[in-house]
C-alpha positions as CSV (number, residue, x, y, z in Angstrom):
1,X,-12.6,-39.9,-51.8
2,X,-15.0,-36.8,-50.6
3,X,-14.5,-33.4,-52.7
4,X,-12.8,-32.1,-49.2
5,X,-10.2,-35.3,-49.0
6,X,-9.8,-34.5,-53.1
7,X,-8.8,-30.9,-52.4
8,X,-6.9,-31.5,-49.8
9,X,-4.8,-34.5,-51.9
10,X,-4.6,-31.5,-54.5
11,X,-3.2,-28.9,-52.3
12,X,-0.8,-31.9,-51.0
13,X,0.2,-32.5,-55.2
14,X,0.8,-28.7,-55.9
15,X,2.7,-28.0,-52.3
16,X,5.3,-30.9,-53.1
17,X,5.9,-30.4,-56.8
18,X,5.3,-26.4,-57.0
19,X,3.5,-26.8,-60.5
20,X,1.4,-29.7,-61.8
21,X,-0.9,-30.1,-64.8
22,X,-4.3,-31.3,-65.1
23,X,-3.4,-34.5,-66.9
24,X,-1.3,-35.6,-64.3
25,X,-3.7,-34.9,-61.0
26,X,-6.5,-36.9,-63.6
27,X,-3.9,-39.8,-63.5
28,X,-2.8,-39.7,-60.0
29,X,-6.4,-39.2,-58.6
30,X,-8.4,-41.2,-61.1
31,X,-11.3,-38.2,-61.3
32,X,-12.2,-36.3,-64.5
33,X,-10.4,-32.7,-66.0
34,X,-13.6,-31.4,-65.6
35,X,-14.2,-32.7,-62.1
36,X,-10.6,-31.2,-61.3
37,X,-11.2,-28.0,-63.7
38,X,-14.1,-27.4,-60.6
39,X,-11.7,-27.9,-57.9
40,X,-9.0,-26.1,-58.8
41,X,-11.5,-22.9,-59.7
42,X,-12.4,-23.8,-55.9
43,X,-9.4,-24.1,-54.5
44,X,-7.8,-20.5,-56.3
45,X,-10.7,-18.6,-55.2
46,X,-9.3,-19.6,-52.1
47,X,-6.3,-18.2,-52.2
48,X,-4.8,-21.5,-52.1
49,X,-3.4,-22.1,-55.3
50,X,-3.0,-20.2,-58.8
51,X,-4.1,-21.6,-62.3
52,X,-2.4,-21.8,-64.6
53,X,-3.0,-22.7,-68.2
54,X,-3.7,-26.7,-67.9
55,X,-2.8,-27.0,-64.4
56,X,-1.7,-25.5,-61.5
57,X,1.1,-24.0,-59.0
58,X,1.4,-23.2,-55.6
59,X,0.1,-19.5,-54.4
60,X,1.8,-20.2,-50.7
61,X,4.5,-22.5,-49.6
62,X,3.2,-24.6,-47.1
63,X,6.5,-24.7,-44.8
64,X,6.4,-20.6,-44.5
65,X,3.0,-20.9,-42.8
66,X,3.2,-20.4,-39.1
67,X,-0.4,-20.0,-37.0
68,X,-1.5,-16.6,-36.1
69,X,-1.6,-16.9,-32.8
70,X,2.3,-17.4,-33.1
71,X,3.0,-14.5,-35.3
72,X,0.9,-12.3,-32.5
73,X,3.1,-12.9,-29.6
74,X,6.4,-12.8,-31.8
75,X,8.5,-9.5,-31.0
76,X,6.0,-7.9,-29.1
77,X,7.6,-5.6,-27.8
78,X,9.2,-4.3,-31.0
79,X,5.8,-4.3,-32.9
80,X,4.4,-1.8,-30.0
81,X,7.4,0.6,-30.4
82,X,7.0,0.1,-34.4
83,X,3.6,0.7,-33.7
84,X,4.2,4.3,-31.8
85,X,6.6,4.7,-34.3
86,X,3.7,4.8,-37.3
87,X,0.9,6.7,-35.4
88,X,3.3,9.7,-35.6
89,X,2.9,9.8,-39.5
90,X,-0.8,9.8,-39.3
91,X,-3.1,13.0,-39.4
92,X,-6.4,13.9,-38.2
93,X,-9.0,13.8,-41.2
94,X,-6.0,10.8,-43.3
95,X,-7.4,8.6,-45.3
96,X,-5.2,5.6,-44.9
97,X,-4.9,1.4,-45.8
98,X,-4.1,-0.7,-43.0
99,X,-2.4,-4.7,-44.3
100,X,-2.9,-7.8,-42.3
101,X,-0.5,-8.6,-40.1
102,X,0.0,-8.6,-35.9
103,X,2.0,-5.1,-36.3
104,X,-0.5,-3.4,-38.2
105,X,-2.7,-4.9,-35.5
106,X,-1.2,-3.2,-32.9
107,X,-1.0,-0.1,-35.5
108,X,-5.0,-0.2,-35.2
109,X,-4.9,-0.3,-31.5
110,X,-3.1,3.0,-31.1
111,X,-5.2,4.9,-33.4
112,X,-8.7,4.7,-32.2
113,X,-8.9,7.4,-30.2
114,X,-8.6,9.5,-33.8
115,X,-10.9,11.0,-36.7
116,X,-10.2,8.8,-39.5
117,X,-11.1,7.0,-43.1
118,X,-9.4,3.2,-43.2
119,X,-9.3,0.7,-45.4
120,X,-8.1,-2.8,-44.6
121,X,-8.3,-6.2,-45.4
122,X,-7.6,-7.4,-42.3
123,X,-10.4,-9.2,-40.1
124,X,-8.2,-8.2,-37.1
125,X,-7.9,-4.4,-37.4
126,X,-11.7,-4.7,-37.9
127,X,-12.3,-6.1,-34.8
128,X,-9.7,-3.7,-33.0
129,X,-11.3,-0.9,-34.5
130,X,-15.3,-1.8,-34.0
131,X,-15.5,0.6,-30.6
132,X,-13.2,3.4,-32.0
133,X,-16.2,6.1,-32.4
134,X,-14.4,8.3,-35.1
135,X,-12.6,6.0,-37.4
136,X,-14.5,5.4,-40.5
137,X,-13.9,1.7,-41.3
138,X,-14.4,0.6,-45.1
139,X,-13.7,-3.6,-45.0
140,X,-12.4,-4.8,-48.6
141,X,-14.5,-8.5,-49.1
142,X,-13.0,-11.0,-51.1
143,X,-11.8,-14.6,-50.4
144,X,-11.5,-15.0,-46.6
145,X,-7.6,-16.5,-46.0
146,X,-8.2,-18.1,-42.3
147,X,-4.3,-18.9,-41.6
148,X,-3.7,-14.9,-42.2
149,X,-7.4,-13.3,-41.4
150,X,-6.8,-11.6,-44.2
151,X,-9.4,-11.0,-47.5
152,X,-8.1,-11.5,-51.0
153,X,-8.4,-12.2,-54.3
154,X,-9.7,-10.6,-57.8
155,X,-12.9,-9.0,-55.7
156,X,-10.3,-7.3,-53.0
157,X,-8.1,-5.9,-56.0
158,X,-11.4,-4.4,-57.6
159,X,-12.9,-2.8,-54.3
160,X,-8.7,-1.1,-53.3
161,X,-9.0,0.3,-56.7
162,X,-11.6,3.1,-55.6
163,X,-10.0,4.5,-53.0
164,X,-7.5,7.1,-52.9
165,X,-5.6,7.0,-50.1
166,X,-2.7,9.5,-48.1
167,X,-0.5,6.5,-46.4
168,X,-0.2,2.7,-46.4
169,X,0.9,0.7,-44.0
170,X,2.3,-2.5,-45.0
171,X,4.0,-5.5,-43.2
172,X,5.8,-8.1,-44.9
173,X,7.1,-12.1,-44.2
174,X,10.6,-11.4,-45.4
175,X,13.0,-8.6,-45.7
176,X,15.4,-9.7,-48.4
177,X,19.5,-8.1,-47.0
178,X,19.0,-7.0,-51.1
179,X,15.9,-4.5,-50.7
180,X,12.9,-6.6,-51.5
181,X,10.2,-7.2,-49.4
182,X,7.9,-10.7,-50.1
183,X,5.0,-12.3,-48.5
184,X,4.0,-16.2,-47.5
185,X,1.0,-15.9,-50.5
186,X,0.7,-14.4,-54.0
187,X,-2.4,-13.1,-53.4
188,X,-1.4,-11.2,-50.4
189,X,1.0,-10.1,-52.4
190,X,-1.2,-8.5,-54.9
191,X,-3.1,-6.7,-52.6
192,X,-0.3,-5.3,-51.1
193,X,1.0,-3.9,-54.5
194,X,-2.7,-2.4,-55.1
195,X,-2.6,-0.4,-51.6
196,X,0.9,0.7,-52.4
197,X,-0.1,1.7,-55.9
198,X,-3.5,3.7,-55.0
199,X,-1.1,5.2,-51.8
200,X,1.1,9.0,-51.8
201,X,3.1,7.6,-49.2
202,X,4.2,4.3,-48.4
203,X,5.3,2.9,-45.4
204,X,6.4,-0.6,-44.1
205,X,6.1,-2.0,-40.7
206,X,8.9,-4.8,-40.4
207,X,10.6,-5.6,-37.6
208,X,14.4,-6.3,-37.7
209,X,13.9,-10.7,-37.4
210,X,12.3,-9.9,-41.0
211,X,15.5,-8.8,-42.4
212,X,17.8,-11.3,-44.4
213,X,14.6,-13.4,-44.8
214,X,13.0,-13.9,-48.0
215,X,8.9,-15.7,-48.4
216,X,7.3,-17.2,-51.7
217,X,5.9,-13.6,-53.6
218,X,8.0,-10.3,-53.8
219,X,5.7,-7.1,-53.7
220,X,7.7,-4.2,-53.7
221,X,11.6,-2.8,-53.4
222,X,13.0,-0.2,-51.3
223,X,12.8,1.5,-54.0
224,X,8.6,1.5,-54.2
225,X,9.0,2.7,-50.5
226,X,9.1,6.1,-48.9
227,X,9.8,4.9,-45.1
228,X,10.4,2.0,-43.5
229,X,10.0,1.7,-39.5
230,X,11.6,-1.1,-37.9
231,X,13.0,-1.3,-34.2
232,X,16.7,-0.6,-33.3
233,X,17.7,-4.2,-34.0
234,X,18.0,-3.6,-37.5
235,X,21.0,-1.3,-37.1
236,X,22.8,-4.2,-35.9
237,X,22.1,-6.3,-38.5
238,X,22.9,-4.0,-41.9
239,X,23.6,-1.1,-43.0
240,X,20.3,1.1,-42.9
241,X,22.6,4.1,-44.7
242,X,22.3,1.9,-47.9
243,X,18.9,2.2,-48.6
244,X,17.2,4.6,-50.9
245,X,14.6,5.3,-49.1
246,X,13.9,6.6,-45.5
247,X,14.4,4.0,-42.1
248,X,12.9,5.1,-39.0
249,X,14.1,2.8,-35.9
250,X,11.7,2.9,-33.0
C-alpha cells in the first residue's frame, strides 16, 4: 500500500466511524503509530481530518460534499439579487472579509468597480477580483481545501487575526429553522468565527434552500449576527419576525 492509497484508506476509516484511535488504524492497516502519527499530521494539515488525542475524527462529513461547480450554478439567480443586496452595505474606503462560497463569489463580482481593502480566503474572489484596479486584495495562505477553493487551517487563523475589519460577509452550508448557522468542515468553520470576531458588522449571505438545513460544524447564531440577506423565498419558509437580528430579503 503507497502513503496516498494509506491516506486515502484513513480518510475512508474516520468518514465511516466519525472517530478512531491510533491503535485501531495500526491494527486494521498493519503500519506503525508512528508511520500513522505522520499521516494523520498530513492529513489535518489538510483540512481533512482533526486529531485528537491518540487518534482521530472527521473534520468534514463526506456525504455533505457536493462539487463546486454544482454549488456555482445552484440558485443563481437568488445569489445575484443577494449579491446586489450586499453591495448596498459596503462603502468607499471599507475594509471588509469576503468567505468562500459561489455567493460571496458573485459578491466579488459586483464590487470591482470600487476603492477597497479585502480580505478573503477564497481562491475564487481572488480570481474575480485580479482586474478590479482599486480593490486592495490581502489573500489569507494556509492549507489549500480544493473541494471548497478555500484556505484554512492554524496559518489562516494567525494571518485574520491582524486585520481589523468594518463588515464580513459570510455564507454558510446550513441554516438550522433554530438560528444556527454550520458549515461542511470544521476548519471552515473556524475561520468563519475569526472573520466574524475581528468584524463590527456581520453579515450572512444564505439563500432561502439553506434554511432548515443543518452541516457538520456550527459557527455562529443569529444571535452573533447583525443582518442576514437572503432572497424572498425565506418568507415563505419561516418566520423572519423571530429572529433577533436584522433579515434583508432581496
Amino acid at each position: 500500500m503507497t502513503n496516498q492509497e494509506r491516506q486515502e484508506e484513513i480518510i475512508r476509516i474516520v468518514s465511516l466511524r466519525g472517530q478512531v484511535s491510533i491503535q485501531d488504524l495500526s491494527s486494521r492497516l498493519g503500519v506503525s503509530e508512528v508511520t500513522l502519527r505522520k499521516d494523520l499530521s498530513f492529513l489535518e494539515a489538510s483540512g481533512l481530518l482533526v486529531r485528537t488525542r491518540g487518534g482521530a475524527m472527521a473534520a468534514t462529513k463526506k456525504e455533505l460534499i457536493r462539487p463546486l461547480e454544482q454549488r456555482r450554478t445552484e440558485q443563481k439567480e437568488a445569489k445575484i439579487r443577494i449579491a446586489q443586496k450586499a453591495r448596498e452595505f459596503i462603502r468607499e474606503g471599507d475594509t471588509i472579509f469576503l468567505d468562500s462560497g459561489s455567493t460571496t463569489q458573485e459578491l466579488a463580482l459586483h464590487i470591482k468597480d470600487m476603492s477597497l481593502r479585502l480580505v478573503t480566503n477564497s481562491i475564487d474572489v481572488l480570481i474575480a477580483l485580479q482586474d478590479a484596479p482599486e480593490v486592495l486584495v490581502f489573500a489569507l495562505g494556509g492549507n489549500f481545501r480544493k473541494d471548497a477553493g478555500s484556505f484554512i487551517g492554524p496559518q489562516t487563523l494567525e494571518v485574520l487575526k491582524s486585520f481589523n475589519i468594518d463588515t464580513c460577509f459570510i455564507g454558510t452550508t446550513g441554516f438550522s429553522s433554530d438560528g444556527y448557522f454550520s458549515s461542511q468542515n470544521i476548519y471552515e468553520s473556524d475561520t468563519k468565527k475569526q472573520a466574524i470576531a475581528r468584524s463590527k458588522r456581520r453579515i450572512i449571505l444564505a439563500d432561502s434552500s439553506k434554511y432548515g438545513s443543518e452541516a457538520f460544524s456550527v459557527f455562529a447564531s443569529v444571535k452573533d449576527i447583525h443582518i442576514i440577506i437572503s432572497d424572498s423565498e425565506l418568507a415563505n419558509t419561516c418566520d423572519v419576525s423571530r429572529f433577533p437580528c436584522e433579515v434583508i430579503l432581496a
